[in-house]
N, CA, C and O atoms as CSV, one atom per row, in Angstrom:
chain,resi,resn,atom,element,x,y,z
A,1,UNK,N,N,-28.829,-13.836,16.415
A,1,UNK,CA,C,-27.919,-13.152,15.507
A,1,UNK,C,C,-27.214,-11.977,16.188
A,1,UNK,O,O,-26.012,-11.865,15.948
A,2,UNK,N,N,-27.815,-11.045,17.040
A,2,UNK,CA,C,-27.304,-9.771,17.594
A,2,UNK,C,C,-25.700,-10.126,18.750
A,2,UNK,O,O,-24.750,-9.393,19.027
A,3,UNK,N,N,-26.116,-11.954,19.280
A,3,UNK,CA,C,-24.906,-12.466,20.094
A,3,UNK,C,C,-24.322,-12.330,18.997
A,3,UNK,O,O,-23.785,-11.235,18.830
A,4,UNK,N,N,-24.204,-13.422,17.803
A,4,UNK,CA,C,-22.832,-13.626,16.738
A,4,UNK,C,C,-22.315,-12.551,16.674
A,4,UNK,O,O,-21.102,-12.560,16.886
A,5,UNK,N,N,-23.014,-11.089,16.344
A,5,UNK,CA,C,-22.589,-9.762,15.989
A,5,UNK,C,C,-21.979,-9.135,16.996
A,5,UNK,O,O,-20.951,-8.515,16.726
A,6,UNK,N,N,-22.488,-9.155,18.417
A,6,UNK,CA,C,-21.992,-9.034,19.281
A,6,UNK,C,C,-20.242,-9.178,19.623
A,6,UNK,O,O,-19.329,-8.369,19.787
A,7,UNK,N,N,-20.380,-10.842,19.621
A,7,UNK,CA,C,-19.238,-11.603,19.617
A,7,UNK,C,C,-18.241,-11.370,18.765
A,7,UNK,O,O,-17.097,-11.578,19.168
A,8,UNK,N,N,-18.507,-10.769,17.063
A,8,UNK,CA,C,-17.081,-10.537,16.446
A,8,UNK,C,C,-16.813,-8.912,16.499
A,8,UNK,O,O,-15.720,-8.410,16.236
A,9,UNK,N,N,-17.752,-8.319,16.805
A,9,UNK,CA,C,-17.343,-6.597,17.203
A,9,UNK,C,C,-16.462,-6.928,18.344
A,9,UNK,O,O,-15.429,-6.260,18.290
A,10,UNK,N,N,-16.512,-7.751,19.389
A,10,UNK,CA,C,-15.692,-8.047,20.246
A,10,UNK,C,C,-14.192,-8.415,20.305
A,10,UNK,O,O,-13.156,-8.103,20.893
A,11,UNK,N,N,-14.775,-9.453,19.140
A,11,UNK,CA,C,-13.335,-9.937,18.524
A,11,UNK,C,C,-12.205,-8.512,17.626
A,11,UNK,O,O,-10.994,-8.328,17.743
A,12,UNK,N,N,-12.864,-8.020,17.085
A,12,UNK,CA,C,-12.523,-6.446,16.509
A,12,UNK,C,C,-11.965,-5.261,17.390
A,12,UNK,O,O,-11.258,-4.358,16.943
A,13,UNK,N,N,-12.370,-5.381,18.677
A,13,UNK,CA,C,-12.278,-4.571,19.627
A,13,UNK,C,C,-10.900,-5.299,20.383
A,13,UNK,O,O,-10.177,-4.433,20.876
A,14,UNK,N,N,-10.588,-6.154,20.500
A,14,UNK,CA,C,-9.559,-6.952,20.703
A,14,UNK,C,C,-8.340,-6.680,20.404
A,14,UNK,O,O,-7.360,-6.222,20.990
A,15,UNK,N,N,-8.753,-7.285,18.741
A,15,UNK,CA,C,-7.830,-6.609,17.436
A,15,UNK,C,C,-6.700,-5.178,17.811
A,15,UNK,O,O,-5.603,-4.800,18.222
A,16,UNK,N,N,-8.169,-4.794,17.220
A,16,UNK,CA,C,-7.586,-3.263,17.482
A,16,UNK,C,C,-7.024,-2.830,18.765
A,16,UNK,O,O,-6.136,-2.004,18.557
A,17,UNK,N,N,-7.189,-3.054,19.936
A,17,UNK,CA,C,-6.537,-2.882,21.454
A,17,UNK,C,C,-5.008,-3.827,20.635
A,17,UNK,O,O,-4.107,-3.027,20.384
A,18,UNK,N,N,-4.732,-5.005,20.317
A,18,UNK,CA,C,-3.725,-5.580,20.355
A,18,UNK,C,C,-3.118,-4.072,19.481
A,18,UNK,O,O,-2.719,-2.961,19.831
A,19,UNK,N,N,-3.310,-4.729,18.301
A,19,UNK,CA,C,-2.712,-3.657,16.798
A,19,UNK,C,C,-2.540,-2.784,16.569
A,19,UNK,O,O,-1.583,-2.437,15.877
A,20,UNK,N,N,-3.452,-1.979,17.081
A,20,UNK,CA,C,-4.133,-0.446,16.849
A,20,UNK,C,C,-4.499,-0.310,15.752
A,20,UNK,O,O,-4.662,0.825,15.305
A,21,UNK,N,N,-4.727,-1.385,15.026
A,21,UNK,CA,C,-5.490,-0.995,13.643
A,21,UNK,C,C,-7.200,-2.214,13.530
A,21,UNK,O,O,-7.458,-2.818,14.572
A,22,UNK,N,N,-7.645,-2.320,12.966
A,22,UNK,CA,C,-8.641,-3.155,12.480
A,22,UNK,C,C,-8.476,-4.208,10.787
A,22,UNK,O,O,-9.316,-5.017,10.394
A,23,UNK,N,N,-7.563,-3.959,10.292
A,23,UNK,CA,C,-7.476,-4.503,9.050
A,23,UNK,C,C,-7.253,-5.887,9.610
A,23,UNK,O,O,-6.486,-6.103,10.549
A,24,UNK,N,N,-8.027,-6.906,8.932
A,24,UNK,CA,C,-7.686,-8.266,8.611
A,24,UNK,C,C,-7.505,-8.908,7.341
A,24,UNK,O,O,-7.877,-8.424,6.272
A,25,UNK,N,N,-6.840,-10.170,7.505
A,25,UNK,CA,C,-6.850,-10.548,6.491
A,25,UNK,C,C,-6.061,-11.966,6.559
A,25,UNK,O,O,-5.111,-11.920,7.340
A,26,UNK,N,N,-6.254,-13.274,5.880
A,26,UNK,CA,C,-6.322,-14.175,6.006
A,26,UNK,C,C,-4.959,-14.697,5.858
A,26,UNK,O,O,-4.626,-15.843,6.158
A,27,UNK,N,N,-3.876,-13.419,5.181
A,27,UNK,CA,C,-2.516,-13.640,4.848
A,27,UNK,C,C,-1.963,-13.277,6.139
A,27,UNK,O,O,-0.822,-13.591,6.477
A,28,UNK,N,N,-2.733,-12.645,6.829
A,28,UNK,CA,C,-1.837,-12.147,8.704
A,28,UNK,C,C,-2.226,-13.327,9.565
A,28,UNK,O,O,-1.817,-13.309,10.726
A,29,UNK,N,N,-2.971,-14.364,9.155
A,29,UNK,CA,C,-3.126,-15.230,10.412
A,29,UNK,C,C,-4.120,-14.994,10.591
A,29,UNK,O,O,-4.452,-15.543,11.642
A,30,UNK,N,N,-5.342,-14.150,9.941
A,30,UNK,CA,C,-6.521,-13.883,10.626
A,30,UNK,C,C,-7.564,-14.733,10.669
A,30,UNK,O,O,-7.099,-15.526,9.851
A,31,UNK,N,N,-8.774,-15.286,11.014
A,31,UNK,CA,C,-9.303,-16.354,10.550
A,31,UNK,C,C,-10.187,-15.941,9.868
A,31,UNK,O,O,-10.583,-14.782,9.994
A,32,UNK,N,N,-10.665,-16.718,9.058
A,32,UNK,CA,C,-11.140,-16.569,8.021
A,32,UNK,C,C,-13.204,-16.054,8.260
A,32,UNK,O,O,-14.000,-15.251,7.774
A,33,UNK,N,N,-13.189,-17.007,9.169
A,33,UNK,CA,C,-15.049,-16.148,9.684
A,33,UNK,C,C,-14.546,-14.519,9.997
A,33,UNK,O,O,-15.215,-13.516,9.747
A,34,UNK,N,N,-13.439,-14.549,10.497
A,34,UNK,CA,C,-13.778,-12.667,10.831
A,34,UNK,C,C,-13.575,-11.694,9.624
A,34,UNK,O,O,-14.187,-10.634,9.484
A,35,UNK,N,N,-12.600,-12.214,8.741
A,35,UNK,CA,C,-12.599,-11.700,7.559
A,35,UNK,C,C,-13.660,-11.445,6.575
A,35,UNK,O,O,-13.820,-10.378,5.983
A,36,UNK,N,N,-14.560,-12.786,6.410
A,36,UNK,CA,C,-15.418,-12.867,5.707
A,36,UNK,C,C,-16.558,-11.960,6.525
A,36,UNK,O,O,-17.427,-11.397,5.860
A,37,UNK,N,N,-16.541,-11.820,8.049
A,37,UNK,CA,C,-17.693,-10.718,8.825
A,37,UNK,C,C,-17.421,-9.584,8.270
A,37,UNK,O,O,-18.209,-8.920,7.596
A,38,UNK,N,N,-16.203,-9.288,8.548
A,38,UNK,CA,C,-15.527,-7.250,7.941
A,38,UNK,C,C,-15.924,-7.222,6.353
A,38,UNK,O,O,-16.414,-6.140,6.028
A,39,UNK,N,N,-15.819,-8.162,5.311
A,39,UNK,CA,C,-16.212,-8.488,4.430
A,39,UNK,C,C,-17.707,-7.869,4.264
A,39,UNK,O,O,-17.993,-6.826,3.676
A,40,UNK,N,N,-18.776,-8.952,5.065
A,40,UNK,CA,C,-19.888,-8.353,4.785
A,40,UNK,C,C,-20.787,-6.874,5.772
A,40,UNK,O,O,-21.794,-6.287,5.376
A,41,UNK,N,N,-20.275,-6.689,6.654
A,41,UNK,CA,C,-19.996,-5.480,6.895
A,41,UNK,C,C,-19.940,-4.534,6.170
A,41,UNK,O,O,-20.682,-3.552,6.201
A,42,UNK,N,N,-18.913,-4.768,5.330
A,42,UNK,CA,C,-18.849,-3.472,4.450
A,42,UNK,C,C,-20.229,-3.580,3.288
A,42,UNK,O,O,-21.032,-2.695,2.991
A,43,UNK,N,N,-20.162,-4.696,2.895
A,43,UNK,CA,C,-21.321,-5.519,1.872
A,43,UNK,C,C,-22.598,-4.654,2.629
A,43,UNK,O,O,-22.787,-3.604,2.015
A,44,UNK,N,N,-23.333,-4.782,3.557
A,44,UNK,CA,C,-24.267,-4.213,4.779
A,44,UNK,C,C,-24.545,-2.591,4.395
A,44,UNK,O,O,-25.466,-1.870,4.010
A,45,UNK,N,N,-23.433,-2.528,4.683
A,45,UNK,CA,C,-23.230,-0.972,4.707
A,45,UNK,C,C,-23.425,-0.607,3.393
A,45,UNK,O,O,-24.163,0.348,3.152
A,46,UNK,N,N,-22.862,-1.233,2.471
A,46,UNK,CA,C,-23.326,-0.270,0.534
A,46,UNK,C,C,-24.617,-0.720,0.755
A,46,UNK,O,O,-25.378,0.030,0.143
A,47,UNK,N,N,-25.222,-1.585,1.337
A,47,UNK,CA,C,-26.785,-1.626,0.301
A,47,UNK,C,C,-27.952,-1.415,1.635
A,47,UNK,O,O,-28.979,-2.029,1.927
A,48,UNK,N,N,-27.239,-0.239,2.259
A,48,UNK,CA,C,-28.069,0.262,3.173
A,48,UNK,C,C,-28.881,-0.667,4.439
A,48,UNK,O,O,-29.874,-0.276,5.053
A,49,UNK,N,N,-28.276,-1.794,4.608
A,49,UNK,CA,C,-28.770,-2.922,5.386
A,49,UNK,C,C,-28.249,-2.981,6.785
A,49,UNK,O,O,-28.683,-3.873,7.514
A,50,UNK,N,N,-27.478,-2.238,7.187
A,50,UNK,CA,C,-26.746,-1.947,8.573
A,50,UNK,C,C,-27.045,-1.176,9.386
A,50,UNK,O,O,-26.974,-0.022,8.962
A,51,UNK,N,N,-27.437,-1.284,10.643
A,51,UNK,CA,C,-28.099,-0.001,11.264
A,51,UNK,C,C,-27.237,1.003,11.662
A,51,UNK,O,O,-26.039,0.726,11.604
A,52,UNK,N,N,-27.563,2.136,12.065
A,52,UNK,CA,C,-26.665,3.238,12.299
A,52,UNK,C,C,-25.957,2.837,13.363
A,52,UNK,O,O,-24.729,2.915,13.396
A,53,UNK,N,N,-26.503,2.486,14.088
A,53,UNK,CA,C,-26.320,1.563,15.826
A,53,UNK,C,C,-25.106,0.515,15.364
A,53,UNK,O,O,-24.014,0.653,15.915
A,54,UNK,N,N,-25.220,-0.179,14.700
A,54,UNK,CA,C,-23.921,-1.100,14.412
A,54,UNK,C,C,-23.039,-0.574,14.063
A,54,UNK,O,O,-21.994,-0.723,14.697
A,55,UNK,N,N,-23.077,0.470,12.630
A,55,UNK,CA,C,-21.973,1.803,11.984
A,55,UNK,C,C,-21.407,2.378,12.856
A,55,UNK,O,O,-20.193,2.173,12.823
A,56,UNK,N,N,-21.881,3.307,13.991
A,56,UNK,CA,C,-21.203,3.448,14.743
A,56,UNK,C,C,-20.650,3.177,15.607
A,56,UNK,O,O,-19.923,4.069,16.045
A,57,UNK,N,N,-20.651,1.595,16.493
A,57,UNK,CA,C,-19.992,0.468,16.910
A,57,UNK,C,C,-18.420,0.771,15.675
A,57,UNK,O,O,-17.375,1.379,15.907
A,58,UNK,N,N,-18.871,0.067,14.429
A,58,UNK,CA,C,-17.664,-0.491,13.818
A,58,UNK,C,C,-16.680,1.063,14.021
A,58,UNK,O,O,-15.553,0.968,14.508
A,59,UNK,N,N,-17.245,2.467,13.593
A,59,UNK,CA,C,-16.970,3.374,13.480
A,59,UNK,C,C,-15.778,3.810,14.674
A,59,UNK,O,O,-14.761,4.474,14.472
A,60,UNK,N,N,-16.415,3.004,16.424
A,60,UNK,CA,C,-15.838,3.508,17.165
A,60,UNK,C,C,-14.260,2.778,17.275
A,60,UNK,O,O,-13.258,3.076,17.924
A,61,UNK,N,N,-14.508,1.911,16.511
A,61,UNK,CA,C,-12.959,0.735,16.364
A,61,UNK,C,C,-12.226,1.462,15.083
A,61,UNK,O,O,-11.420,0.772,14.458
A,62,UNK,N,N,-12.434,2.677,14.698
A,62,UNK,CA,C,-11.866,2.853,13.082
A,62,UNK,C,C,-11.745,1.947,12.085
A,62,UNK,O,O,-10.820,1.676,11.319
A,63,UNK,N,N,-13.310,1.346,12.289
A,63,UNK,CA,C,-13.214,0.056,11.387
A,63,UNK,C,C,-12.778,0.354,9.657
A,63,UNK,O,O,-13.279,1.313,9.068
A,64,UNK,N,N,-11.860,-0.530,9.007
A,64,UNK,CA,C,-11.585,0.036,7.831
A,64,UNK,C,C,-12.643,-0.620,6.528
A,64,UNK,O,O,-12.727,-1.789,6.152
A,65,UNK,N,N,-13.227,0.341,6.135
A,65,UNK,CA,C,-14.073,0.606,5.216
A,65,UNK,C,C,-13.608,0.268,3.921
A,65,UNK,O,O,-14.239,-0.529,3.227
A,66,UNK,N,N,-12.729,0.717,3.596
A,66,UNK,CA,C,-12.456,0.784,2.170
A,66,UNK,C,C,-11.062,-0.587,2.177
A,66,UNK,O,O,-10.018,-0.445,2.815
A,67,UNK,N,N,-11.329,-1.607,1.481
A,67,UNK,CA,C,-10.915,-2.615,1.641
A,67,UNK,C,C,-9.291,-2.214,0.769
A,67,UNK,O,O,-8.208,-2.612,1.198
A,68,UNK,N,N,-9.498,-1.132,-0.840
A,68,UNK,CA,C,-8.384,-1.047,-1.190
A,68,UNK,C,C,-7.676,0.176,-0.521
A,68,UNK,O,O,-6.747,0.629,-1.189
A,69,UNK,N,N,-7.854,0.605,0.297
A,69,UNK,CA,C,-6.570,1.369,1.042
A,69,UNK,C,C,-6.060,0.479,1.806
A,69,UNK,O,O,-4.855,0.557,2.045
A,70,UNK,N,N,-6.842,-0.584,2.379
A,70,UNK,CA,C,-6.013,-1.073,3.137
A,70,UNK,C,C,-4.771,-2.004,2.535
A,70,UNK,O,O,-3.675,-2.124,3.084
A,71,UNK,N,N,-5.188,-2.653,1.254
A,71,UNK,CA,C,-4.603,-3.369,0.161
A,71,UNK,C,C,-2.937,-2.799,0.066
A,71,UNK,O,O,-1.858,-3.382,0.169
A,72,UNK,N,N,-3.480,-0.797,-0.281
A,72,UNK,CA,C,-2.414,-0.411,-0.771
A,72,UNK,C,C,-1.165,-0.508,0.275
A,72,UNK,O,O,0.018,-0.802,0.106
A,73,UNK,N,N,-2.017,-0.092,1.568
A,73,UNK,CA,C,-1.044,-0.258,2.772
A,73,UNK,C,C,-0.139,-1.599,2.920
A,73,UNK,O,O,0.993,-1.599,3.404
A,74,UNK,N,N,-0.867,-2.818,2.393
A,74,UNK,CA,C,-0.338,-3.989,2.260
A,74,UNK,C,C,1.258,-4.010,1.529
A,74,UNK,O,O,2.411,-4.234,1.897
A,75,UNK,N,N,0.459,-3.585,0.123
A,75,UNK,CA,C,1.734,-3.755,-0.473
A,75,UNK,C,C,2.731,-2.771,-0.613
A,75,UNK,O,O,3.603,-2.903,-1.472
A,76,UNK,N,N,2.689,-1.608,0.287
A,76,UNK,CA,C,3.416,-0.682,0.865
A,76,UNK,C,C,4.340,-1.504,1.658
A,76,UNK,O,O,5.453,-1.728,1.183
A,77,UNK,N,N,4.014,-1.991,2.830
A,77,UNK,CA,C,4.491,-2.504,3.483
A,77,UNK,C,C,5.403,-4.124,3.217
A,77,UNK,O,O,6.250,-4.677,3.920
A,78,UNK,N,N,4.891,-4.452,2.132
A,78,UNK,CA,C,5.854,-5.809,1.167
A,78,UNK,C,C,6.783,-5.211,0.704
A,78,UNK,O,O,7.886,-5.754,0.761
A,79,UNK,N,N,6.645,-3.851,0.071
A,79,UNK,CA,C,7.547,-3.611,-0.739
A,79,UNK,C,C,8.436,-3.128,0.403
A,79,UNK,O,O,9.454,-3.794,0.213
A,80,UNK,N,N,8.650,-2.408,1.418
A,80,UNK,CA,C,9.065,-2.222,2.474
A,80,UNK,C,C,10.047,-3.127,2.855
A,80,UNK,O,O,11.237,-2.893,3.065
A,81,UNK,N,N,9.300,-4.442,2.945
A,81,UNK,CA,C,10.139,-5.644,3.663
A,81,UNK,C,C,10.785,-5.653,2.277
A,81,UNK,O,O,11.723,-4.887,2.498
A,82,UNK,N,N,10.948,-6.128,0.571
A,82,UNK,CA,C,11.530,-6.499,-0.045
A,82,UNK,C,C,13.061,-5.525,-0.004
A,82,UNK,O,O,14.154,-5.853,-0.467
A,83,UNK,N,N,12.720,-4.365,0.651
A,83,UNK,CA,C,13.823,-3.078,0.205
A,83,UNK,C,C,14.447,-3.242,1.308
A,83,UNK,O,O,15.515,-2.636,1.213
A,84,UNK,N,N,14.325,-3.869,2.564
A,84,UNK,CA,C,15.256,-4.406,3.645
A,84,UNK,C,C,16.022,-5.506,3.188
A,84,UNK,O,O,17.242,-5.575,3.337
A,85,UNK,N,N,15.285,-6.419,2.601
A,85,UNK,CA,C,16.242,-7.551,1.944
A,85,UNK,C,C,16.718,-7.324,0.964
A,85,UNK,O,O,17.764,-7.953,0.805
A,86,UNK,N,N,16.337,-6.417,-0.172
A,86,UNK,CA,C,17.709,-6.359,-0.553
A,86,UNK,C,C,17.821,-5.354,-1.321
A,86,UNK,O,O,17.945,-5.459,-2.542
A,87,UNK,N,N,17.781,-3.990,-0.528
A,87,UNK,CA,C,18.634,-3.051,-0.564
A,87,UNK,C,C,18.324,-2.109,-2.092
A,87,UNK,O,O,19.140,-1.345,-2.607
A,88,UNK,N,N,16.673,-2.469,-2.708
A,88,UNK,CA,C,16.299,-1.535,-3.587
A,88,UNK,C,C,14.820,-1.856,-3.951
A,88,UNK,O,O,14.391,-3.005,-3.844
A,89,UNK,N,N,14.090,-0.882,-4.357
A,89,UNK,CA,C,12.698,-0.963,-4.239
A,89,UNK,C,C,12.762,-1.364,-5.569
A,89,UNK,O,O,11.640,-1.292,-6.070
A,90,UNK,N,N,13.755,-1.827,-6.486
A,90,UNK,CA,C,13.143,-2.323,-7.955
A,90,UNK,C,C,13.095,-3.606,-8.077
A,90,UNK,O,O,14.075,-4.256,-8.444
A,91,UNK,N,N,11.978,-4.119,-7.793
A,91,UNK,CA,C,11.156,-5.547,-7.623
A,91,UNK,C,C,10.961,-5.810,-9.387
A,91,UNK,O,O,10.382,-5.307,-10.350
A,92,UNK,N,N,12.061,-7.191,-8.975
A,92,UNK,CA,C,11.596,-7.830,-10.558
A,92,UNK,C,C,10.255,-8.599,-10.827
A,92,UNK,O,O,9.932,-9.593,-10.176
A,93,UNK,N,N,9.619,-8.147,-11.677
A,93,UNK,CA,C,8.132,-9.097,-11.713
A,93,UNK,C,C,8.222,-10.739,-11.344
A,93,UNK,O,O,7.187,-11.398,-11.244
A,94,UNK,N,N,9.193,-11.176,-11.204
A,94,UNK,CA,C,9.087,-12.704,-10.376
A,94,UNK,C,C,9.011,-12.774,-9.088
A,94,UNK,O,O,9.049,-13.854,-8.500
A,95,UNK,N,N,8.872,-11.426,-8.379
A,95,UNK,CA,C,9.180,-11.651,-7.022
A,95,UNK,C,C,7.691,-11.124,-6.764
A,95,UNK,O,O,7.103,-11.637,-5.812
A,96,UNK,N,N,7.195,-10.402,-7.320
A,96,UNK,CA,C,5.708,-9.739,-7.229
A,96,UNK,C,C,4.824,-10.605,-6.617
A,96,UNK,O,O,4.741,-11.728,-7.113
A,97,UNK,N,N,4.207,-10.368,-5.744
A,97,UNK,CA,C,3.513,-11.375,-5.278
A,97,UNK,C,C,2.383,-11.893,-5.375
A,97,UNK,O,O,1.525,-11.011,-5.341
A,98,UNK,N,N,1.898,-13.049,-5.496
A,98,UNK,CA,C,0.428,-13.487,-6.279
A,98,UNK,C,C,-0.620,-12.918,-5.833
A,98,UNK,O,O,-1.475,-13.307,-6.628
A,99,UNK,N,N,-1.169,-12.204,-5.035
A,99,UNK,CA,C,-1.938,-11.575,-4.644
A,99,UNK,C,C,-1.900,-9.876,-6.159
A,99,UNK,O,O,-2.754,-9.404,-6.910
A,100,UNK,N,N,-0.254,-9.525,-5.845
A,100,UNK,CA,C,-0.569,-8.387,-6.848
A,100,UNK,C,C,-0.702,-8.532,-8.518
A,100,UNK,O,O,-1.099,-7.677,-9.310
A,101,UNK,N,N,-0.282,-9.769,-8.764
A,101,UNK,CA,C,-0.456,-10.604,-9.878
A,101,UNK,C,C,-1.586,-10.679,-10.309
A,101,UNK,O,O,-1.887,-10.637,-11.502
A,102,UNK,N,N,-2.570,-10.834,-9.096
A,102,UNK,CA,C,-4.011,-11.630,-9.336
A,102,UNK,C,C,-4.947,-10.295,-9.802
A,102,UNK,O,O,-5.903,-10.362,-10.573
A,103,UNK,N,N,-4.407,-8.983,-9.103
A,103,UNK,CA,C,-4.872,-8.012,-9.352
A,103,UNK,C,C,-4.355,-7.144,-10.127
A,103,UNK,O,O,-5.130,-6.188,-10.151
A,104,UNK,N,N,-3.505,-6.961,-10.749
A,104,UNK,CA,C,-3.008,-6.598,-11.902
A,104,UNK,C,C,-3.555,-7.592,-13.358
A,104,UNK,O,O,-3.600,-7.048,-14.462
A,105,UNK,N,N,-3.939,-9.045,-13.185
A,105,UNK,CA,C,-4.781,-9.569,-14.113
A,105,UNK,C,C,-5.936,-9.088,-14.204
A,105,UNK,O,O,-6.201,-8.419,-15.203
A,106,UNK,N,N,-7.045,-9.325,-13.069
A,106,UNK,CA,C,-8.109,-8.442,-13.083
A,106,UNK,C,C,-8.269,-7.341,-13.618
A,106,UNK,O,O,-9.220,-7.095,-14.360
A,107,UNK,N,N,-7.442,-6.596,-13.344
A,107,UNK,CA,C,-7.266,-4.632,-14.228
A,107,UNK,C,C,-7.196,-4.872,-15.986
A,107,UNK,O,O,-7.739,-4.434,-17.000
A,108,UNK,N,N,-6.337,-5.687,-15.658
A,108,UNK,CA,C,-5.852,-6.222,-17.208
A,108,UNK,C,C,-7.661,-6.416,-18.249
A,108,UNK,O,O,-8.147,-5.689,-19.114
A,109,UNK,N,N,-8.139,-7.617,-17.659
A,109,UNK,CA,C,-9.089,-8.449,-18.067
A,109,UNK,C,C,-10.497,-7.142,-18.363
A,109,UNK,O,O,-11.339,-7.291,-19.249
A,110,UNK,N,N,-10.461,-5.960,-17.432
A,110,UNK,CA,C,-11.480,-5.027,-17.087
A,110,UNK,C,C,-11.581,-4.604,-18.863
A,110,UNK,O,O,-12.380,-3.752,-19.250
């Protein structure tokens, strides 16, 4: 197990040298085992199951922790691209994208 772990901190370390960031996600092309690793990673880390020794590994990559900042950054950056194409940030709810749909239902449903 310490190789597998090994092997995707690696893959992370990669990442981040390419990107300069650590966020993944399955809508960038990312694959889906590394997502689901950063996933439980964070999972690890709330229920005290991660050693300090690994934390500060992920820590030294600015691994991102909090899954909805990175979200918000997401759709910062959609709305970004929509206001290049066309020339105003007032997004009609058909263009919204199913991802913010899915989570604006969820809120809804709470």
């Amino acid at each position: 197990q310490k190789g597998t772990w090994d092997s995707m901190w690696r893959e992370m370390l990669f990442l981040r040298q390419q990107r300069g960031h650590t966020g993944v996600s399955t809508r960038c092309g990312d694959a889906a085992r590394l997502v689901r690793w950063c996933s439980q990673q964070r999972w690890l880390t709330q229920t005290g199951a991660l050693s300090d020794e690994r934390i500060n590994l992920l820590q030294s990559l600015d691994f991102d922790w909090h899954l909805q900042d990175q979200y918000w950054v997401d759709m910062l950056l959609e709305l970004g691209t929509y206001k290049l194409h066309h020339g105003t940030c007032n997004v009609p709810y058909s263009s919204v994208s199913i991802k913010a749909n899915s989570v604006r239902k969820a809120r809804l449903d709470d």
